[in-house]
PAKE-393821 format. One record per atom (N, C-alpha, C): x, y, z; residue in three letters. Coordinates in steps of 0.02 Angstrom, whole numbers, padded with zeros to 5 digits, always signed. Example, Ala and Ser with C-alpha at 12.3 -4.5 7.8 and 13.67 -1.06 7.14 Angstrom:
BEGIN
+00660-00284+00390ALA +00615-00225+00390ALA +00660-00165+00390ALA +00642-00112+00354SER +00684-00053+00357SER +00645+00002+00394SER 
end
This chain:
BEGIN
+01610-00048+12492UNK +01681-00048+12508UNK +01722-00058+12444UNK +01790-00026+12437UNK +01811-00065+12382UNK +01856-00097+12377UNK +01852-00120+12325UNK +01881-00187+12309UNK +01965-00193+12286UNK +01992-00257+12293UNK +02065-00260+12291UNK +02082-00248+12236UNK +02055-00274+12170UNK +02062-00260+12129UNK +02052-00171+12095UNK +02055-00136+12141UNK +02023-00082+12105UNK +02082-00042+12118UNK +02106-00061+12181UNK +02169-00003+12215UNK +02234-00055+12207UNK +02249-00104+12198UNK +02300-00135+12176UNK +02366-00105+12157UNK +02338-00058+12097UNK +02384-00007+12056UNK +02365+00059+12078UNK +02352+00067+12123UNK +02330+00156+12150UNK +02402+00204+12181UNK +02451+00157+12194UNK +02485+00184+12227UNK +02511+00245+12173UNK +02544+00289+12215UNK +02554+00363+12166UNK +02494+00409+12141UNK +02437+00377+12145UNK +02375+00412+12118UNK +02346+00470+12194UNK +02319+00522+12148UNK +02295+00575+12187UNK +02232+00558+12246UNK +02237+00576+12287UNK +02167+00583+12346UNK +02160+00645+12364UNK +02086+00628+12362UNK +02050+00674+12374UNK +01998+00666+12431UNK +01988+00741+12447UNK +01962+00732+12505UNK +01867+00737+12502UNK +01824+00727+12533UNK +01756+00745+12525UNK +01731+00801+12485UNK +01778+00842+12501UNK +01754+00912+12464UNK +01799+00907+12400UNK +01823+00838+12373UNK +01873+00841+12313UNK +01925+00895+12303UNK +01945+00913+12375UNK +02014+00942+12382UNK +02080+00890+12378UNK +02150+00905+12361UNK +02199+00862+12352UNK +02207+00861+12428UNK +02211+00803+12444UNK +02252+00775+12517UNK +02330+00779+12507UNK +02358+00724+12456UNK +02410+00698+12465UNK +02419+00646+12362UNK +02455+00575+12400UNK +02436+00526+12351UNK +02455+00474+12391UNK +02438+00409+12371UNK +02448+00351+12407UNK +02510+00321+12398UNK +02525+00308+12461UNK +02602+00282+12468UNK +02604+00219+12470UNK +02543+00193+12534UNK +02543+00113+12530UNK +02463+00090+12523UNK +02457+00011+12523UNK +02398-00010+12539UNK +02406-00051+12606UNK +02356-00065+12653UNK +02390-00113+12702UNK +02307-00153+12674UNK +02314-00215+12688UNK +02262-00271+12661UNK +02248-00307+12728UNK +02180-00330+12760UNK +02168-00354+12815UNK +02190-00441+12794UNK +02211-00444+12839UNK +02244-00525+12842UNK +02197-00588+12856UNK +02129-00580+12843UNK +02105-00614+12843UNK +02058-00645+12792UNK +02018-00546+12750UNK +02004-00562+12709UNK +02022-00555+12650UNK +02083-00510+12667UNK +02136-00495+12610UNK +02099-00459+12541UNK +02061-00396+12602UNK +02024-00356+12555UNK +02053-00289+12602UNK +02071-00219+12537UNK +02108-00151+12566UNK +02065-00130+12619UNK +02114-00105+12683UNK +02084-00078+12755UNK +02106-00022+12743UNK +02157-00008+12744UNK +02181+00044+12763UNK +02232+00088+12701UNK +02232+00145+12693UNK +02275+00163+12641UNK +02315+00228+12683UNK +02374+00240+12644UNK +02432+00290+12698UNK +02433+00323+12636UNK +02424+00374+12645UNK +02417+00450+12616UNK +02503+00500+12620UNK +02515+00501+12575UNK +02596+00548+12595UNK +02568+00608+12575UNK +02541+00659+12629UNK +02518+00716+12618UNK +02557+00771+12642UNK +02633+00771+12635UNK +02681+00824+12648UNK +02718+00837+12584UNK +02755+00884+12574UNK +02771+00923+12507UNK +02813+00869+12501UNK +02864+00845+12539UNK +02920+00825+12523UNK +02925+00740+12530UNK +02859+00720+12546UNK +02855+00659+12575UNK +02875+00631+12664UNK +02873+00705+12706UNK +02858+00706+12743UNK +02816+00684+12814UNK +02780+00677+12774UNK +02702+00676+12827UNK +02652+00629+12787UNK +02644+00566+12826UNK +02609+00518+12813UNK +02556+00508+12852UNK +02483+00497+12816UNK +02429+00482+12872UNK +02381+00425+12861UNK +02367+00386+12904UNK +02315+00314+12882UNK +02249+00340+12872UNK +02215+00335+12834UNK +02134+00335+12805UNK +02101+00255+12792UNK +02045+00262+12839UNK +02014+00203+12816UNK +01987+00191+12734UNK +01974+00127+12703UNK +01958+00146+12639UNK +01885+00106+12651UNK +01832+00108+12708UNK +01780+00079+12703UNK +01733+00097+12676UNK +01728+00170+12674UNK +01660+00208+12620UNK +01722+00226+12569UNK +01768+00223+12542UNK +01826+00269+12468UNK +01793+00235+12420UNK +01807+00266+12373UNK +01806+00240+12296UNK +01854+00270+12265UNK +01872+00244+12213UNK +01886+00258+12141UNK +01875+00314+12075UNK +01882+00345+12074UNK +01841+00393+12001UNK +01910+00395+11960UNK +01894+00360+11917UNK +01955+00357+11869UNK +02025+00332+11906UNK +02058+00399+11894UNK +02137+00364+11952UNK +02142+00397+12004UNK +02090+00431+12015UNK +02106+00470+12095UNK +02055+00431+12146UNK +02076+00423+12206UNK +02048+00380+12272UNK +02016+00442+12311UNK +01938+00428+12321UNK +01900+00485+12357UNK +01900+00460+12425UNK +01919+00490+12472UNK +01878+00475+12540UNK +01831+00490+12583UNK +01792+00484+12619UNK +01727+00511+12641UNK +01753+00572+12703UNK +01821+00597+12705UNK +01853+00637+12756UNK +01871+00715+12734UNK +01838+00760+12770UNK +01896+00828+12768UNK +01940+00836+12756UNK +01991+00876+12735UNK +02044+00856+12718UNK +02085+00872+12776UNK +02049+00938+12836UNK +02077+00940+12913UNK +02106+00889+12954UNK +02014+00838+12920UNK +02009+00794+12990UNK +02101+00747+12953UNK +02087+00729+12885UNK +02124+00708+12868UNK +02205+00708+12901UNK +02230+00758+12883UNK +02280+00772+12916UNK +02289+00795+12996UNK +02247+00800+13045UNK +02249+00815+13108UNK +02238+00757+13111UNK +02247+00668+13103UNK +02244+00609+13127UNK +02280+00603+13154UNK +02292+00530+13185UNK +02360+00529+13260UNK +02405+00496+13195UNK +02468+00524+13239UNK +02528+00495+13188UNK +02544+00431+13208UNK +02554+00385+13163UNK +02585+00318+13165UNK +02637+00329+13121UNK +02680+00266+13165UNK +02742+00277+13092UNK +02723+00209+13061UNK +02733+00199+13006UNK +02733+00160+12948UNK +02774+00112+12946UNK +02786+00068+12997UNK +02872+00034+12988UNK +02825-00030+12961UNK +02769-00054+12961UNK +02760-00147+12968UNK +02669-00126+12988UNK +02669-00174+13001UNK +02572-00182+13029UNK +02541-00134+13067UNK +02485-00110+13077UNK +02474-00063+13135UNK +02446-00132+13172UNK +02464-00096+13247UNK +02441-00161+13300UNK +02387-00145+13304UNK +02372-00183+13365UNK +02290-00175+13389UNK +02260-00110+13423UNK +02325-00073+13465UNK +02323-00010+13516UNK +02309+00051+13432UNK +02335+00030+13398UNK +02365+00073+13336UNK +02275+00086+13303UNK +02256+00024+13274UNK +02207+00028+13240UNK +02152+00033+13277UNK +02146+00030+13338UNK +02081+00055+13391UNK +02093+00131+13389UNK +02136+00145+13406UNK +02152+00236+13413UNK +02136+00260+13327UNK +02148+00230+13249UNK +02139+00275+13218UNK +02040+00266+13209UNK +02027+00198+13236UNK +01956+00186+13208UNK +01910+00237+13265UNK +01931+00257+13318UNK +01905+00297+13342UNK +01902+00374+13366UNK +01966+00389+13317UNK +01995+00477+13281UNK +01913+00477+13191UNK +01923+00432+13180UNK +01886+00432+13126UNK +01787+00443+13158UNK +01790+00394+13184UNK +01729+00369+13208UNK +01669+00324+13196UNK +01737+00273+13188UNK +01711+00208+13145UNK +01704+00145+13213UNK +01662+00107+13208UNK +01640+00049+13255UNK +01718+00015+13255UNK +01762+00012+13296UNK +01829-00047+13301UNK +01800-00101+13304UNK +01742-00129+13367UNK +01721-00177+13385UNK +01680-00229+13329UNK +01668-00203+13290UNK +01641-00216+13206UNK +01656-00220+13171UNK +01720-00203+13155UNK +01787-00180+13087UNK +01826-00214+13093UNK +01825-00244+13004UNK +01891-00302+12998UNK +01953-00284+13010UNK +01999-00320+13042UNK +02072-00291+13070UNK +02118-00285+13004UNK +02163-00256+12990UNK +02214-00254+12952UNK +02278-00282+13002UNK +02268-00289+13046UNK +02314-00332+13094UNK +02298-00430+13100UNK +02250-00434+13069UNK +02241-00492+13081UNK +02204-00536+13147UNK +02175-00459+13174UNK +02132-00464+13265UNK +02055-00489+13218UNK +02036-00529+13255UNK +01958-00565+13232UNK +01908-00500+13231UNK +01850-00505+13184UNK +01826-00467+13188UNK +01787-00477+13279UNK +01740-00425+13285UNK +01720-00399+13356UNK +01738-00426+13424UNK +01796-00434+13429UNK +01845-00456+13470UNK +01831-00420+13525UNK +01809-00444+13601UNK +01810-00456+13647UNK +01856-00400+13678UNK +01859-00364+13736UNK +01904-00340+13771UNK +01904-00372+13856UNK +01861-00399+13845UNK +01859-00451+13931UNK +01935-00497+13930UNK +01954-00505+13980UNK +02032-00554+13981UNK +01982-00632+14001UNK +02051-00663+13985UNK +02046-00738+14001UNK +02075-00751+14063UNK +02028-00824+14091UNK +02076-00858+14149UNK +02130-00894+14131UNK +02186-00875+14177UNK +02240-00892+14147UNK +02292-00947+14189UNK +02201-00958+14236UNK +02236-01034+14287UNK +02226-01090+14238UNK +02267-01141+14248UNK +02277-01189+14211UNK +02315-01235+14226UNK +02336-01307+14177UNK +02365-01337+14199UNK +02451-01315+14181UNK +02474-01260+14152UNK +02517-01248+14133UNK +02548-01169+14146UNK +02499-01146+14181UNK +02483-01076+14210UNK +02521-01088+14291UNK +02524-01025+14307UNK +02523-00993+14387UNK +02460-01015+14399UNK +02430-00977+14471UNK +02355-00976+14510UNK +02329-00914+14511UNK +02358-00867+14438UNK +02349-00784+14438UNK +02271-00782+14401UNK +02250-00748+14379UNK +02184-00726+14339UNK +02204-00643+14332UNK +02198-00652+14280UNK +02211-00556+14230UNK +02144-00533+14227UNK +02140-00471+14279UNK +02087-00426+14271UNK +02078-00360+14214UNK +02034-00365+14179UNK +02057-00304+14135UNK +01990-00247+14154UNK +01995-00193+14109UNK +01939-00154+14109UNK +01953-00114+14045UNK +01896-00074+14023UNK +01912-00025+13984UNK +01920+00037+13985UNK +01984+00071+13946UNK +01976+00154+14001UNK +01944+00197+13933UNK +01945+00242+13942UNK +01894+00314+13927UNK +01961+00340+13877UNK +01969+00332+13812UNK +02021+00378+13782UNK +01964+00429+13735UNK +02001+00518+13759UNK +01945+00557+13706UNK +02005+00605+13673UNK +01971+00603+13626UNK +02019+00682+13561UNK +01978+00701+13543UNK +01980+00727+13491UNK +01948+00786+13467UNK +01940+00763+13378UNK +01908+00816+13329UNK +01910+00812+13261UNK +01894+00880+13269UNK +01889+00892+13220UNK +01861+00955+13183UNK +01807+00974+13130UNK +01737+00988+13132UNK +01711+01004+13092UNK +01678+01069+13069UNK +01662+01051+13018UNK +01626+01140+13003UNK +01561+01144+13039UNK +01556+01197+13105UNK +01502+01225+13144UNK +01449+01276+13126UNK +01471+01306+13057UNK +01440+01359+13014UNK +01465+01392+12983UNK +01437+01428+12941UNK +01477+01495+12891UNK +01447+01563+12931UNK +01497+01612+12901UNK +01490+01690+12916UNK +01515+01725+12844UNK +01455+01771+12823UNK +01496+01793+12768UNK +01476+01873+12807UNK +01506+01931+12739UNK +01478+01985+12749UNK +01423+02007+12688UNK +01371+02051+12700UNK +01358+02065+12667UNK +01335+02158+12663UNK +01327+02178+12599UNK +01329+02255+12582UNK +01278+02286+12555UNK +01245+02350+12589UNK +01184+02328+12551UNK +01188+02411+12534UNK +01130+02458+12517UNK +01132+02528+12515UNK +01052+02547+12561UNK +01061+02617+12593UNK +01001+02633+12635UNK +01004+02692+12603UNK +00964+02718+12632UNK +00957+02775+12593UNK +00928+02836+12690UNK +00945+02899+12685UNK +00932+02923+12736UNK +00939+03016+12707UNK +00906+03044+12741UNK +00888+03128+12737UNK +00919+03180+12770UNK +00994+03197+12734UNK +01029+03234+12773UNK +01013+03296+12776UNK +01019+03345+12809UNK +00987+03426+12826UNK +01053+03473+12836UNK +01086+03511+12820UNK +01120+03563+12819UNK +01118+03618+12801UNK +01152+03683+12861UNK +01117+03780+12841UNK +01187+03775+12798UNK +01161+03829+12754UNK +01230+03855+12713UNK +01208+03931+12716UNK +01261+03965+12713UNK +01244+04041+12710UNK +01227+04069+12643UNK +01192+04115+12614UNK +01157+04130+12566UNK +01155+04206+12558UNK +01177+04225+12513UNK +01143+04329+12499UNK +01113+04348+12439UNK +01092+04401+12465UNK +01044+04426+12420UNK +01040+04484+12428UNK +01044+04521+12352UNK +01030+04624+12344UNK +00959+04617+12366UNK +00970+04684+12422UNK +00896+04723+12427UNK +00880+04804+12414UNK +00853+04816+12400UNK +00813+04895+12368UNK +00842+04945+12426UNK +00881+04985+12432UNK +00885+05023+12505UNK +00898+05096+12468UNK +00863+05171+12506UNK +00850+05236+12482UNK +00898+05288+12523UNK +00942+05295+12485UNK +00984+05358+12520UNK +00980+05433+12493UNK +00960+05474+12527UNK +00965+05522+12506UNK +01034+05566+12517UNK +01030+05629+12476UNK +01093+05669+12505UNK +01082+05730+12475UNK +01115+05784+12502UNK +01094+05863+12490UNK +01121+05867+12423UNK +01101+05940+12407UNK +01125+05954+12349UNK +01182+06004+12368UNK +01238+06001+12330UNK +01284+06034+12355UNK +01338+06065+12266UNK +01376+06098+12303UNK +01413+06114+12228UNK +01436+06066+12193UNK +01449+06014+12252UNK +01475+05962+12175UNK +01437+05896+12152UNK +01365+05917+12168UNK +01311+05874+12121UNK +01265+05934+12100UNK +01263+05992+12104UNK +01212+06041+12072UNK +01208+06003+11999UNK +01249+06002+11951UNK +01250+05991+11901UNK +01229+05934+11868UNK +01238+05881+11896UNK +01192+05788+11884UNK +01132+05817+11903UNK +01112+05850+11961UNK +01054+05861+12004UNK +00995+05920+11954UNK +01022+05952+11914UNK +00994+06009+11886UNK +00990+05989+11805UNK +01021+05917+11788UNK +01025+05890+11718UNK +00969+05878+11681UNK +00927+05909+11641UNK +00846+05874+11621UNK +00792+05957+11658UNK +00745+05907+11643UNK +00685+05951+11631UNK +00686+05973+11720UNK +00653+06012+11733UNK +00643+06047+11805UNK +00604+06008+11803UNK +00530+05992+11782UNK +00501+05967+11839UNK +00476+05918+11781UNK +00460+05849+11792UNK +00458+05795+11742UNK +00445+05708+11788UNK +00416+05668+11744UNK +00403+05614+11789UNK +00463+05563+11773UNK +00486+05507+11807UNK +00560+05482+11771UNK +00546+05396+11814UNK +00573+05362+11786UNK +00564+05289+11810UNK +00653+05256+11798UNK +00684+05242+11864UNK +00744+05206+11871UNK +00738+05126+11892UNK +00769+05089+11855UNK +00770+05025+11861UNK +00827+04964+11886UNK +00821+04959+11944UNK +00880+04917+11972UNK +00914+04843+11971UNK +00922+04806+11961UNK +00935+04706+11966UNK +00961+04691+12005UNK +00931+04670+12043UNK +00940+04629+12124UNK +00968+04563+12093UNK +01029+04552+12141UNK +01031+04473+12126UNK +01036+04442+12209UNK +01036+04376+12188UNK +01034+04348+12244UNK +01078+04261+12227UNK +01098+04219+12306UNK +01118+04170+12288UNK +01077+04124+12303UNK +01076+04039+12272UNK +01038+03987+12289UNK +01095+03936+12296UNK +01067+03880+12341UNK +01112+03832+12371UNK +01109+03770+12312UNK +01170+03754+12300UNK +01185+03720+12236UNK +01205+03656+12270UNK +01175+03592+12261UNK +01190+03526+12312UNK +01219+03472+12237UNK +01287+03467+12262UNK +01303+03418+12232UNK +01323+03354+12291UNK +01335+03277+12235UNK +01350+03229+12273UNK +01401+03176+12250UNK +01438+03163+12301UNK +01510+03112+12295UNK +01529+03084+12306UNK +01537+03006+12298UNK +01557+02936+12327UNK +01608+02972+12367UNK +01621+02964+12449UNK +01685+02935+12470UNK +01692+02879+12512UNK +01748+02856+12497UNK +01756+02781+12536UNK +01779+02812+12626UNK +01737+02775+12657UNK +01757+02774+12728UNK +01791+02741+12771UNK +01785+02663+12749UNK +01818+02629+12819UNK +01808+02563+12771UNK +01857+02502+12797UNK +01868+02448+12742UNK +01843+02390+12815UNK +01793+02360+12794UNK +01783+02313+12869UNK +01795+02219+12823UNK +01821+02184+12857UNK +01816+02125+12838UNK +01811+02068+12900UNK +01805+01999+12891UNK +01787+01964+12937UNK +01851+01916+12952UNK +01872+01904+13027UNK +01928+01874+13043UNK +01908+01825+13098UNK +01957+01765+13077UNK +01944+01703+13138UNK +01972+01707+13189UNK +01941+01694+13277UNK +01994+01677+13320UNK +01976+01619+13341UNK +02016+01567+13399UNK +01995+01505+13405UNK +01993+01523+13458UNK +01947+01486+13496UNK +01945+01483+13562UNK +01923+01435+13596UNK +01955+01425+13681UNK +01937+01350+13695UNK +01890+01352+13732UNK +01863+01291+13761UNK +01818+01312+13798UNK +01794+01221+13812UNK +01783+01202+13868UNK +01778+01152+13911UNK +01720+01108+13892UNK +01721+01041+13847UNK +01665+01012+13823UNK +01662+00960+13884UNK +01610+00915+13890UNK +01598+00860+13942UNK +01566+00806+13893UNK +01616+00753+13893UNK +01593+00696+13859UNK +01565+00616+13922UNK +01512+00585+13902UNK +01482+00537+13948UNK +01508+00466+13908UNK +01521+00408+13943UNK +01523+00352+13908UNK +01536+00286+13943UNK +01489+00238+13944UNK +01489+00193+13977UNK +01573+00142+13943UNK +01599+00132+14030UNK +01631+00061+14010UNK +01639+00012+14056UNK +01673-00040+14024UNK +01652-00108+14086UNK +01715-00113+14095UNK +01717-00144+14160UNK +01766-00175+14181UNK +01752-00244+14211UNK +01820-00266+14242UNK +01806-00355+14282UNK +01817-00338+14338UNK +01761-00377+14365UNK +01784-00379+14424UNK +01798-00464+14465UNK +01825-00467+14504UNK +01871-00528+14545UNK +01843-00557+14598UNK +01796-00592+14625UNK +01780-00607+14692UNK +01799-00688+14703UNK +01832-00704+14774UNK +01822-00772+14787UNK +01768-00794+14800UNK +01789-00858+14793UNK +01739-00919+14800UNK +01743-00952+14856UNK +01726-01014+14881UNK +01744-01071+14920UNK +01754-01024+15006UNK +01799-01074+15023UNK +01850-01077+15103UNK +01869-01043+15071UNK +01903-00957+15109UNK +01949-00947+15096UNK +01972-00932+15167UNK +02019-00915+15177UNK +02065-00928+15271UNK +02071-00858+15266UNK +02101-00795+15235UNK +02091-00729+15253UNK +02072-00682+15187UNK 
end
């Protein structure tokens, strides 16, 4: 735990949260009244000085001049609001010790309530009393926190796959036409030797499928939060008093 001497002069100094994110800075100290060692510290974690929140300082420390706390900086700020006028009472510091989830029934008061203080009532017949007796019980208060349930990232990888496509294609082929001889080819036709052996030579061409390849971007995907609720069931024993007579009683 730490010590009085350590946070004394902290006020104005930075906090930080578990993950050594900035919370805020410290506004006050409140000191338990009994052992007059720091309980509680108030965090002004709004831009403007705004928004104030109580943090226990039972696991905090020190690192130089900034005050660490063992909290989120969520849980941090989603705590129940108190206002800051004077002491937190008893209703006050049960509700933050159990937003946190710290033992109340175990934990020195900053109110000056004994440590593991009793919730059973007293008899309150007496010689200076009524003939009443105060029944109490304990009720069931639940909230919530917030923690991290897991990560989701994305990730990108490359496959590889065998695409198949026809493309149309041509090509020269050898084809033999004949045609008569007439007056106006006698003369090409009668050019050269009458009768002689002769060799003509043609170049066929043809086409081939030319495959090129090209990044394009398709579609931009990224990952988005929604919240959603959904009905938890919490169990938890509590006691209450109960009242029975004794003796004669007439009805």
């Amino acid at each position: 735990m730490i010590q009085r001497e350590q946070i004394l002069d902290a006020q104005g100094s930075k906090v930080l949260s578990a993950e050594k994110e900035k919370v805020g800075t410290v506004e006050e100290i409140y000191l338990d009244r009994d052992t007059d060692q720091p309980e509680w510290v108030l965090v002004n974690t709004g831009s403007f000085g705004t928004r104030a929140t109580f943090v226990p300082l039972a696991e905090a420390n020190m690192n130089e001049n900034e005050l660490v706390v063992p909290y989120a900086i969520e849980q941090i700020k989603g705590a129940p609001n108190m206002e800051p006028t004077g002491d937190l009472s008893e209703g006050e510091e049960a509700q933050l010790y159990s937003y946190y989830g710290l033992d109340y029934s175990q934990s020195e008061s900053g109110t000056g309530l004994p440590e593991g203080q009793d919730s059973v009532g007293q008899d309150t017949s007496g010689p200076n009393t009524d003939d009443a007796m105060t029944r109490s019980e304990e009720e069931l208060k639940v909230g919530t926190t917030q923690q991290e349930r897991g990560r989701a990232r994305l990730k990108k990888y490359v496959v590889t796959e065998n695409v198949q496509q026809t493309v149309p294609v041509q090509k020269e082929v050898v084809g033999l036409e004949r045609e008569p001889i007439t007056e106006a080819n006698v003369g090409q036709a009668t050019d050269g030797p009458a009768i002689s052996e002769e060799e003509h030579e043609v170049v066929l061409r043809e086409e081939q499928p030319v495959v090129q390849k090209q990044v394009v971007p398709k579609e931009r995907v990224k990952l988005s939060k929604d919240t959603v609720t959904e009905e938890a069931q919490v169990s938890e024993e509590i006691r209450k008093e109960q009242i029975e007579p004794e003796g004669e009683i007439s009805r």
